[in-house]
VOPAGU-2260 file (C-alpha; in pm, 1 decimal, decimal comma):
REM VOPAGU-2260
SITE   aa  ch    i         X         Y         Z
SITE  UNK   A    0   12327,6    2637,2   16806,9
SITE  UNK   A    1   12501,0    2346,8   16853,5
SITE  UNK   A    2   12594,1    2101,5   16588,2
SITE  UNK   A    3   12719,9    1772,8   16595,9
SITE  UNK   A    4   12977,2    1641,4   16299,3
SITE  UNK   A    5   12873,5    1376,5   16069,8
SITE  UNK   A    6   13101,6    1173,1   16216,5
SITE  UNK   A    7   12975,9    1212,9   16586,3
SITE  UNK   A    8   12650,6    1215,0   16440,0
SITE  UNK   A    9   12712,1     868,0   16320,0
SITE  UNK   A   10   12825,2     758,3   16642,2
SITE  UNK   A   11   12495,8     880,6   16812,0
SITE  UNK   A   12   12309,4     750,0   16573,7
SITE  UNK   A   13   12524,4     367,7   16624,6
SITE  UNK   A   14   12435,7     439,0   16993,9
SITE  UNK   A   15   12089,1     482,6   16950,5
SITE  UNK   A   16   12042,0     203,4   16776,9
SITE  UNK   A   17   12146,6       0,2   17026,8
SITE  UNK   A   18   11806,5      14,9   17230,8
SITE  UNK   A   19   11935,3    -183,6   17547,8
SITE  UNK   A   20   12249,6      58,7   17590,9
SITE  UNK   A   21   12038,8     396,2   17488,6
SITE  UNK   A   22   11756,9     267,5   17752,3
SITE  UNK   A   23   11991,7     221,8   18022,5
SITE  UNK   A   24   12148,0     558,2   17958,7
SITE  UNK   A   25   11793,7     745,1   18088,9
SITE  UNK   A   26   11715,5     476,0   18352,3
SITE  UNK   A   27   12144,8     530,5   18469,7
SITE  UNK   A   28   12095,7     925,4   18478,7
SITE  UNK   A   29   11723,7     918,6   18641,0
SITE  UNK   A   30   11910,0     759,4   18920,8
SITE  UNK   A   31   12218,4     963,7   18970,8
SITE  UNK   A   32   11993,9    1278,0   18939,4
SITE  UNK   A   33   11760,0    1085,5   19215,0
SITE  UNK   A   34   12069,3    1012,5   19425,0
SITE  UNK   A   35   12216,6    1393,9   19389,7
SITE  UNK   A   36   11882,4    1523,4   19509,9
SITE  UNK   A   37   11859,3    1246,0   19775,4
SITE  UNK   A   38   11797,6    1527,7   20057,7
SITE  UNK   A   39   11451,4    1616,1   19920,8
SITE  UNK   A   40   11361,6    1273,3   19873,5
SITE  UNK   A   41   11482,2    1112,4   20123,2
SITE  UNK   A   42   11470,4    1299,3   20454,4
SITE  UNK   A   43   11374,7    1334,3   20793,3
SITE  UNK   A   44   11371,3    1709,9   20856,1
SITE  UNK   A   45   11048,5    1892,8   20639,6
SITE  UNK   A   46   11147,7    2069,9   20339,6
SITE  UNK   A   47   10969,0    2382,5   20430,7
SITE  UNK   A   48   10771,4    2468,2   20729,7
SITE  UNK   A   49   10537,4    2786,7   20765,5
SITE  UNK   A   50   10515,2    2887,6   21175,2
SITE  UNK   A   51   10328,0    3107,8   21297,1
SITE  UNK   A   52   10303,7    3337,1   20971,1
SITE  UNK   A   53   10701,2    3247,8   20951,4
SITE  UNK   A   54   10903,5    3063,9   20733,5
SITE  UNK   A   55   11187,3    2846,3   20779,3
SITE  UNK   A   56   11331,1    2586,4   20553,0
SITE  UNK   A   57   11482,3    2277,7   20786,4
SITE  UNK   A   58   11640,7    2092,5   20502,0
SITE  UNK   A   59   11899,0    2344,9   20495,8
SITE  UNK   A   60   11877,6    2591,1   20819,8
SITE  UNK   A   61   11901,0    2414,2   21132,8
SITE  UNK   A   62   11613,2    2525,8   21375,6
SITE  UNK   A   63   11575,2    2478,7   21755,7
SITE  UNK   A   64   11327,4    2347,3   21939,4
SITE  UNK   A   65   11269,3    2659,9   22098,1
SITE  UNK   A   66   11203,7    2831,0   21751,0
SITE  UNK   A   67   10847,8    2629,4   21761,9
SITE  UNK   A   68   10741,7    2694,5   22080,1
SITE  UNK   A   69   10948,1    2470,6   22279,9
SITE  UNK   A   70   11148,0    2513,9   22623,8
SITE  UNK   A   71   11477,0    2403,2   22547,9
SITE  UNK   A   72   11691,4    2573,5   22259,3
SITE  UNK   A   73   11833,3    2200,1   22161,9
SITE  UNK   A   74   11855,7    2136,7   21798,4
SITE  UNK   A   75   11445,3    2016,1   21682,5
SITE  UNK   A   76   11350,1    1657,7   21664,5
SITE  UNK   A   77   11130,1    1657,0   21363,1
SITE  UNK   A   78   11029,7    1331,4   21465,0
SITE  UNK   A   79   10944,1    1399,7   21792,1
SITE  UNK   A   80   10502,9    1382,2   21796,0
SITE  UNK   A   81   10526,9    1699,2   21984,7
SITE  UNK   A   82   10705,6    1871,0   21759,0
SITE  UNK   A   83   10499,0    1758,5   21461,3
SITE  UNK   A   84   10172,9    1835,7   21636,6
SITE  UNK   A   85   10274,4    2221,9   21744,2
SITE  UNK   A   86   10382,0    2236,9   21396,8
SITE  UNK   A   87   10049,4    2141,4   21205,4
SITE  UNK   A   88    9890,3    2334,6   21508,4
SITE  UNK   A   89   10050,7    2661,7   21452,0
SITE  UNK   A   90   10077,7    2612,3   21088,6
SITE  UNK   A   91   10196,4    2304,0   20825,6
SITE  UNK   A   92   10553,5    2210,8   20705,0
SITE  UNK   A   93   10606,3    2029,7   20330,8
SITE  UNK   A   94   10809,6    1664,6   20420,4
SITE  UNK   A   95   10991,9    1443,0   20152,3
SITE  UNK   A   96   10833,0    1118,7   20047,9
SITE  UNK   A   97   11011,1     887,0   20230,3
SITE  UNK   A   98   11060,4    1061,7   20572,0
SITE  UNK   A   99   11367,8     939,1   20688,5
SITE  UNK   A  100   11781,0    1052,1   20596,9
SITE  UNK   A  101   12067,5     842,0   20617,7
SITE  UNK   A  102   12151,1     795,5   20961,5
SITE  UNK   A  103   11761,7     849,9   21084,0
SITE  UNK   A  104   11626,4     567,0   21290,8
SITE  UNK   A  105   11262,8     484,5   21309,5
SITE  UNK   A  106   11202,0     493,8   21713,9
SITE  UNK   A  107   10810,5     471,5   21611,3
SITE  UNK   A  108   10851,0     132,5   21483,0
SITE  UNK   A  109   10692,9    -175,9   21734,9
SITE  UNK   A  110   10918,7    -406,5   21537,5
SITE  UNK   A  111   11231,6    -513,4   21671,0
SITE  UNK   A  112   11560,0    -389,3   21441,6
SITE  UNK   A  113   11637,7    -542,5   21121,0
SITE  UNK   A  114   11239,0    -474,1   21103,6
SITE  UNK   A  115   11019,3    -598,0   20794,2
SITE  UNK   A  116   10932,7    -314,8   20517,3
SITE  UNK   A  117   10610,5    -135,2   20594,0
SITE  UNK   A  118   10389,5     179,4   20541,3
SITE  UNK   A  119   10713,3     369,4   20725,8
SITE  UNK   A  120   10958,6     194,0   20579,4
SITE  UNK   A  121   10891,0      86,4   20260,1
SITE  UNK   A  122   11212,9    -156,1   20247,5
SITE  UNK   A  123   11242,7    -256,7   20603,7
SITE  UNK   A  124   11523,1    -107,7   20865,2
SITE  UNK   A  125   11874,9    -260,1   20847,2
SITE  UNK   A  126   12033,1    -383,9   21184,7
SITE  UNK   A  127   12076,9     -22,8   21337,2
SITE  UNK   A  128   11728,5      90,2   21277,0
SITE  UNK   A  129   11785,3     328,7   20953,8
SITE  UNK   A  130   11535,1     304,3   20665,0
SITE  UNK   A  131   11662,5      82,6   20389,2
SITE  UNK   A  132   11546,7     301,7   20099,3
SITE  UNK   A  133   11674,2     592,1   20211,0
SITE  UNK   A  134   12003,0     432,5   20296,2
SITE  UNK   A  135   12004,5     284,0   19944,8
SITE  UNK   A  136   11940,9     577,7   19772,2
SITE  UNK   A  137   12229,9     812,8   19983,1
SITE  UNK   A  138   12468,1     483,0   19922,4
SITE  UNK   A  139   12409,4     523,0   19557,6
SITE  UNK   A  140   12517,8     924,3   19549,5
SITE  UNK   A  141   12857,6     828,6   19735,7
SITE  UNK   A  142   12922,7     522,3   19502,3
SITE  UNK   A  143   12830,8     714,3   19217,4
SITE  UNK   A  144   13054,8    1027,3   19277,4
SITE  UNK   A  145   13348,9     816,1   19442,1
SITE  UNK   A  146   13367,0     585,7   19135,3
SITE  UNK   A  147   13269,8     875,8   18863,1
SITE  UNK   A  148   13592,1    1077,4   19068,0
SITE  UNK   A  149   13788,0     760,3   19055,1
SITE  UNK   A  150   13734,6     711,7   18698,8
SITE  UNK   A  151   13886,2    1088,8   18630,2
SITE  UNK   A  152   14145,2    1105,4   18811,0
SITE  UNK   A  153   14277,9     724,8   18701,4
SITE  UNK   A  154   14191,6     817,4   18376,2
SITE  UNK   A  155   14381,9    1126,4   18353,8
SITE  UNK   A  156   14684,7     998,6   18527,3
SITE  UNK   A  157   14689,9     671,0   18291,4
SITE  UNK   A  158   14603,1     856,8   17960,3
SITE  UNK   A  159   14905,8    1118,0   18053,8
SITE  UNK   A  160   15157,7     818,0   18167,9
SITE  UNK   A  161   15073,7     617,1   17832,3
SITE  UNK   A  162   15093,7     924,4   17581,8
SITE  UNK   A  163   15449,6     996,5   17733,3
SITE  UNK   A  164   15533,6     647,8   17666,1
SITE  UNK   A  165   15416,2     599,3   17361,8
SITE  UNK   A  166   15508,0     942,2   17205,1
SITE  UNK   A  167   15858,5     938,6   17318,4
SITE  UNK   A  168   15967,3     529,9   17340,7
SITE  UNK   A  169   16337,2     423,2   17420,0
SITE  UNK   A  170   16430,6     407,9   17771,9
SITE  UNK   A  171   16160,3     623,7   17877,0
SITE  UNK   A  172   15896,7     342,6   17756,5
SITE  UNK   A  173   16122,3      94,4   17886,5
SITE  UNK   A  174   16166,0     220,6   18219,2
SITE  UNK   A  175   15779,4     294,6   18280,0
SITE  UNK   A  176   15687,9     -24,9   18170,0
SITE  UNK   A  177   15902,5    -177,8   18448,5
SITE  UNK   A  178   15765,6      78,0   18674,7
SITE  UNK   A  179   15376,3     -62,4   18576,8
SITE  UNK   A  180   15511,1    -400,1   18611,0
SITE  UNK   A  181   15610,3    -420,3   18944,6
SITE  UNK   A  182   15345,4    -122,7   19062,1
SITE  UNK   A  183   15004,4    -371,4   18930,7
SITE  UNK   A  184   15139,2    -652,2   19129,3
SITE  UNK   A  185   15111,5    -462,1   19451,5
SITE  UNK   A  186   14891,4    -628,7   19677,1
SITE  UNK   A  187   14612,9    -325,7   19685,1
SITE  UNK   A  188   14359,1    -470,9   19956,7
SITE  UNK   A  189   14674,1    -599,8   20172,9
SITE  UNK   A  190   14812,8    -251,2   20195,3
SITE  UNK   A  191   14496,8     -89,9   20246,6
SITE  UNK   A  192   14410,8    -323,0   20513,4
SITE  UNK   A  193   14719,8    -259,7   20683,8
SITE  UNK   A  194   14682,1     131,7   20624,8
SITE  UNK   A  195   14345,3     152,2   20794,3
SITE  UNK   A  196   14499,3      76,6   21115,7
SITE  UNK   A  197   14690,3     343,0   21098,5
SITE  UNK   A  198   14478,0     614,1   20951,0
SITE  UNK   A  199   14094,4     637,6   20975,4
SITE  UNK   A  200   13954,8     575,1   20652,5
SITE  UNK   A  201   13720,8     814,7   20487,6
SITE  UNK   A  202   13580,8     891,6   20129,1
SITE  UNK   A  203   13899,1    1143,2   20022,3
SITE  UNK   A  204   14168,5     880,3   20164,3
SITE  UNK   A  205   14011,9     610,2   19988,9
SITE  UNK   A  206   14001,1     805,9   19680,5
SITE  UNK   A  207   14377,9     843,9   19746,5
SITE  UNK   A  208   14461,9     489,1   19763,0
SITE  UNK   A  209   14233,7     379,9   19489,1
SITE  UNK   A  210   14407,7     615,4   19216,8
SITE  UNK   A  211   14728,1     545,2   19350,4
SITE  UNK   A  212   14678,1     197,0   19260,6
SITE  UNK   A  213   14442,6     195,7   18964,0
SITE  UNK   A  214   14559,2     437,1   18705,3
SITE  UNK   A  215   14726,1     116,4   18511,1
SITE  UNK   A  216   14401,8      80,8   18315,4
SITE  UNK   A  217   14438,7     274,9   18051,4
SITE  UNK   A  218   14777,4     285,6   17951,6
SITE  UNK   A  219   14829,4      -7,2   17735,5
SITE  UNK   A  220   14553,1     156,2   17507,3
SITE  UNK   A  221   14689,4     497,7   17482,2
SITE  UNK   A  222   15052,6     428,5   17492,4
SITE  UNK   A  223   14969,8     127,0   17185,2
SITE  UNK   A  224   14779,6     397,8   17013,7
SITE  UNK   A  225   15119,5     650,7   17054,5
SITE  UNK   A  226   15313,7     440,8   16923,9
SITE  UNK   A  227   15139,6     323,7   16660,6
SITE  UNK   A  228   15062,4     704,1   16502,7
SITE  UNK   A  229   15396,3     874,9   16636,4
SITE  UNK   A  230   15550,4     710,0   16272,8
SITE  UNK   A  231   15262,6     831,7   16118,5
SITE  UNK   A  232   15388,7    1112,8   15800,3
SITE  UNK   A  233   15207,4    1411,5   15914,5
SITE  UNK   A  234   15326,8    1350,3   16266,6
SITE  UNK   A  235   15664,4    1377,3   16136,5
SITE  UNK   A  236   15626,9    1668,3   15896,0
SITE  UNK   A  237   15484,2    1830,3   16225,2
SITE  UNK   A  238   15820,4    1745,8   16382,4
SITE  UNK   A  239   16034,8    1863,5   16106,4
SITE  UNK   A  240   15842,2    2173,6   16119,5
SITE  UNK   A  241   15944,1    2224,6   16465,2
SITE  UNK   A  242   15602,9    2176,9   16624,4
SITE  UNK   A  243   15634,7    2123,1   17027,2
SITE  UNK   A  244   15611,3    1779,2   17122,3
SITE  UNK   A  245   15330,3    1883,0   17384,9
SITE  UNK   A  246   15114,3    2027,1   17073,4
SITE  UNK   A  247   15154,1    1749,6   16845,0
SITE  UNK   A  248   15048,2    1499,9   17178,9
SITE  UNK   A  249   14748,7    1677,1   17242,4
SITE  UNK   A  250   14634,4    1832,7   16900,8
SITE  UNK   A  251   14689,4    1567,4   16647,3
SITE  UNK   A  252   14779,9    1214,8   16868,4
SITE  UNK   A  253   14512,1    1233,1   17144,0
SITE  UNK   A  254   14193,1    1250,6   16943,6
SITE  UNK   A  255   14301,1     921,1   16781,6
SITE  UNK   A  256   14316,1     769,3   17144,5
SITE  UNK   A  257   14083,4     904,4   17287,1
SITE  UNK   A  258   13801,7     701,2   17062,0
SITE  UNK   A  259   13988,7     394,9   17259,3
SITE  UNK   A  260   13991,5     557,1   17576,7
SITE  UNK   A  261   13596,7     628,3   17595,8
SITE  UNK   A  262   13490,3     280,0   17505,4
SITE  UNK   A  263   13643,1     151,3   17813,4
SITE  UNK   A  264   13519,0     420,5   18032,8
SITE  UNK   A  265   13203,3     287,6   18116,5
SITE  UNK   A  266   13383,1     -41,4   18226,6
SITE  UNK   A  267   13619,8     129,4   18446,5
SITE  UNK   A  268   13357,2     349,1   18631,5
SITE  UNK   A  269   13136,5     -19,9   18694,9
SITE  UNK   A  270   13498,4    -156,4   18859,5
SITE  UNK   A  271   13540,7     181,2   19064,8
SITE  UNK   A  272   13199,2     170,9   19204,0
SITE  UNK   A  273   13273,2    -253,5   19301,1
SITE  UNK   A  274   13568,4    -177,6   19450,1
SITE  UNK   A  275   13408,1      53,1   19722,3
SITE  UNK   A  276   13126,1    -168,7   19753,9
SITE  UNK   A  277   13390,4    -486,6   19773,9
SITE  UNK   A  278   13616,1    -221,8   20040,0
SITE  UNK   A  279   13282,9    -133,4   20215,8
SITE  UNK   A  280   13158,6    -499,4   20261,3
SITE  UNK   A  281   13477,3    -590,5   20401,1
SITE  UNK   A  282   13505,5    -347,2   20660,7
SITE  UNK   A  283   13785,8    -149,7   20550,7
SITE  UNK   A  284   13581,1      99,5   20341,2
SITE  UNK   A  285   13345,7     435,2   20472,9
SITE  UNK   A  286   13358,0     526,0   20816,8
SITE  UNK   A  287   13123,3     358,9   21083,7
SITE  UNK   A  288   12732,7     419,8   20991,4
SITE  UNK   A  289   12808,3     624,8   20653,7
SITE  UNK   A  290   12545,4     495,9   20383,8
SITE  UNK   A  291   12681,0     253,5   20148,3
SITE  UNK   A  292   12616,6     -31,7   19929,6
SITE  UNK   A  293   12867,6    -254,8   20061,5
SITE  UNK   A  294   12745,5    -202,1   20417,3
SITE  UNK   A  295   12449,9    -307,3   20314,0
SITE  UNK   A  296   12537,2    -631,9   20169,5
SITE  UNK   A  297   12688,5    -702,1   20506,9
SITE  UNK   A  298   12369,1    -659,5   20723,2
SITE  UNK   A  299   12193,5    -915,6   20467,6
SITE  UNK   A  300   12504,2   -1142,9   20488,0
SITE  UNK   A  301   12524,7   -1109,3   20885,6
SITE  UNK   A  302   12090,8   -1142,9   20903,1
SITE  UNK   A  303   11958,1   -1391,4   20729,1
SITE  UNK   A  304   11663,0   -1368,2   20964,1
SITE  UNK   A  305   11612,4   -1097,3   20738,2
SITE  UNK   A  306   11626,7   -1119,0   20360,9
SITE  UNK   A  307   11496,8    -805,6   20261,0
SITE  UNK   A  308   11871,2    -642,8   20316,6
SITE  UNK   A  309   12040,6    -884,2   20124,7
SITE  UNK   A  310   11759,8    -887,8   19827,1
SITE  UNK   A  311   11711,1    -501,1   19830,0
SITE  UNK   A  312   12130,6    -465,3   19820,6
SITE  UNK   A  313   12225,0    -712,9   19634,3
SITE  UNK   A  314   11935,7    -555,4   19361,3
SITE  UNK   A  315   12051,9    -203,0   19374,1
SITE  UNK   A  316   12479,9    -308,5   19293,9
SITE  UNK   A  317   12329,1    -566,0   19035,0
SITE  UNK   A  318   12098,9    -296,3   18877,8
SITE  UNK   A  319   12368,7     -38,0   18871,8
SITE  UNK   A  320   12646,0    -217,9   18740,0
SITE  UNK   A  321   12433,0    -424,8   18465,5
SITE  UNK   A  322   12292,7     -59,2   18334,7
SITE  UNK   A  323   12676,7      61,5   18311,0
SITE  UNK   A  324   12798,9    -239,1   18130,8
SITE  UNK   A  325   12459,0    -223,4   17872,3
SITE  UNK   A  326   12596,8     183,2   17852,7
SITE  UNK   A  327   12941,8      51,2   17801,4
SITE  UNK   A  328   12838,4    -231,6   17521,6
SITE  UNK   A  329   12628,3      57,3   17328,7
SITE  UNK   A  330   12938,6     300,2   17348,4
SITE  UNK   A  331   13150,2      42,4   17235,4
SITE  UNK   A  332   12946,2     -30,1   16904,7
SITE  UNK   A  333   12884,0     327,3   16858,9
SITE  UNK   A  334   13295,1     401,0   16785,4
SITE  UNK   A  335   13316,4      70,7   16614,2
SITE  UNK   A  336   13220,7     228,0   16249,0
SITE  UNK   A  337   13181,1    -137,8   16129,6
SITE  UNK   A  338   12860,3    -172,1   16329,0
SITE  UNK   A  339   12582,7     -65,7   16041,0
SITE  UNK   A  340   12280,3     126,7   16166,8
């Protein structure tokens, strides 16, 4: 069985005191489990459909027409009333609540496109005629995972670059700090504008660019906290005792900065997920009808006929990003063993 230290114990304990940050911690991982699960929530194929004494399961099979009865073997338009009536006539299929996926437009609706929200759609349609909810909800997976991946990979590649600072000093300190210098004051959103007319953006190259510019974060804490414990006498006795540099790093100097390193995690995975919602809004983000956040926000800006994009958009960043800062604030106090219970 697993047991926590009395140490981490404390810390949980710190955290869960902290009602606000504890709170947002369900409400944050009710939604990213919502979000990874999106397809059997949110779609516009049925989950399961029974045939003719047959089963087949659309949301992950693809099925043609001509596998219910129909003359052409084209892929199945579950939205097509045909469709839906030979398959309650022959049988019933299971569909997700909101019956719509991320690029699915409602050609049932007698609204013109952005269209108000309704029995269909419970949100409204954006500009394009896609479901606002279900756009929402796919947005929020690639958000999530782009700024949770962002967040590694920075934080990795900072924590690494500030240990070897810190650990080993002289010109090797001196030289990378020059190197972080003039690296921050690249122009980030200049050079990716300019790069996007040269290569097609997408979720991986964005990833790309983002770490390559954004892995500063974090090394001012870890490489402070190096050099602050690299004088320390057991770190020396290690030394004398002919201990591998690489061993006393990550055994005995990384613990201590780690305890740093996760308070500001929370904060850095709220920046990743506004910086592809800032990329996104400004057109230089996700490829051309891919769900996102920052998409979103643009419809509402460019409609203001219709104010249930903006209001449902500008909700679901504001909502995410306050319950990561509240996580953030609550993690914060938790490693601060001053805080009293």
């Amino acid at each position: 069985m697993f047991h926590l230290s009395y140490v981490n114990q404390a810390r949980w304990a710190r955290f869960r005191h902290n009602r606000r940050g504890y709170w947002s911690l369900w409400i944050f991982l009710i939604i990213f489990l919502c979000s990874l699960f999106a397809e059997l929530i949110a779609n516009d194929k049925p989950l399961l459909v029974r045939y003719e004494g047959k089963w087949f399961v659309p949301v992950i099979f693809n099925y043609s027409e001509s596998d219910f009865g129909g003359p052409f073997a084209t892929a199945a338009d579950y939205q097509d009333p045909w469709l839906q009536k030979q398959l309650n006539d022959h049988g019933w299929m299971l569909q997700a609540p909101i019956r719509f996926g991320a690029r699915s437009i409602n050609y049932a609706s007698d609204r013109p496109f952005p269209a108000p929200p309704s029995k269909q759609n419970w949100l409204g349609t954006d500009a394009n005629g896609g479901d606002v909810l279900a756009r929402i909800l796919y947005g929020t997976r690639i958000s999530l995972l782009f700024g949770l991946m962002l967040t590694l990979f920075s934080s990795v590649i900072g924590v690494l670059a500030g240990a070897i600072q810190g650990y080993y000093g002289g010109k090797i300190d001196l030289w990378g700090q020059r190197l972080i210098e003039v690296w921050s004051g690249m122009p980030t959103l200049f050079l990716i504008i300019l790069l996007s007319s040269v290569v097609q953006p997408g979720f991986w190259w964005l990833l790309a660019i983002t770490v390559l510019f954004g892995w500063m974060s974090l090394v001012g804490i870890v490489r402070a906290e190096f050099l602050r414990t690299r004088n320390f006498d057991y770190i020396r006795a290690a030394q004398a005792l002919g201990v591998s540099d690489r061993h006393i790093m990550l055994r005995h100097m990384l613990p201590n900065a780690m305890v740093a390193t996760l308070t500001f995690l929370p904060f850095i995975l709220c920046s990743s997920i506004s910086t592809l919602t800032s990329l996104d809004f400004l057109g230089f983000g996700l490829p051309l009808g891919s769900p996102s956040l920052g998409e979103l926000l643009l419809q509402g800006k460019n409609n203001l006929q219709a104010p249930w994009l903006g209001i449902a958009a500008f909700l679901s960043v504001a909502v995410l990003l306050s319950l990561l800062i509240f996580i953030g604030e609550a993690v914060r106090d938790a490693f601060d063993p001053d805080k009293a219970v």
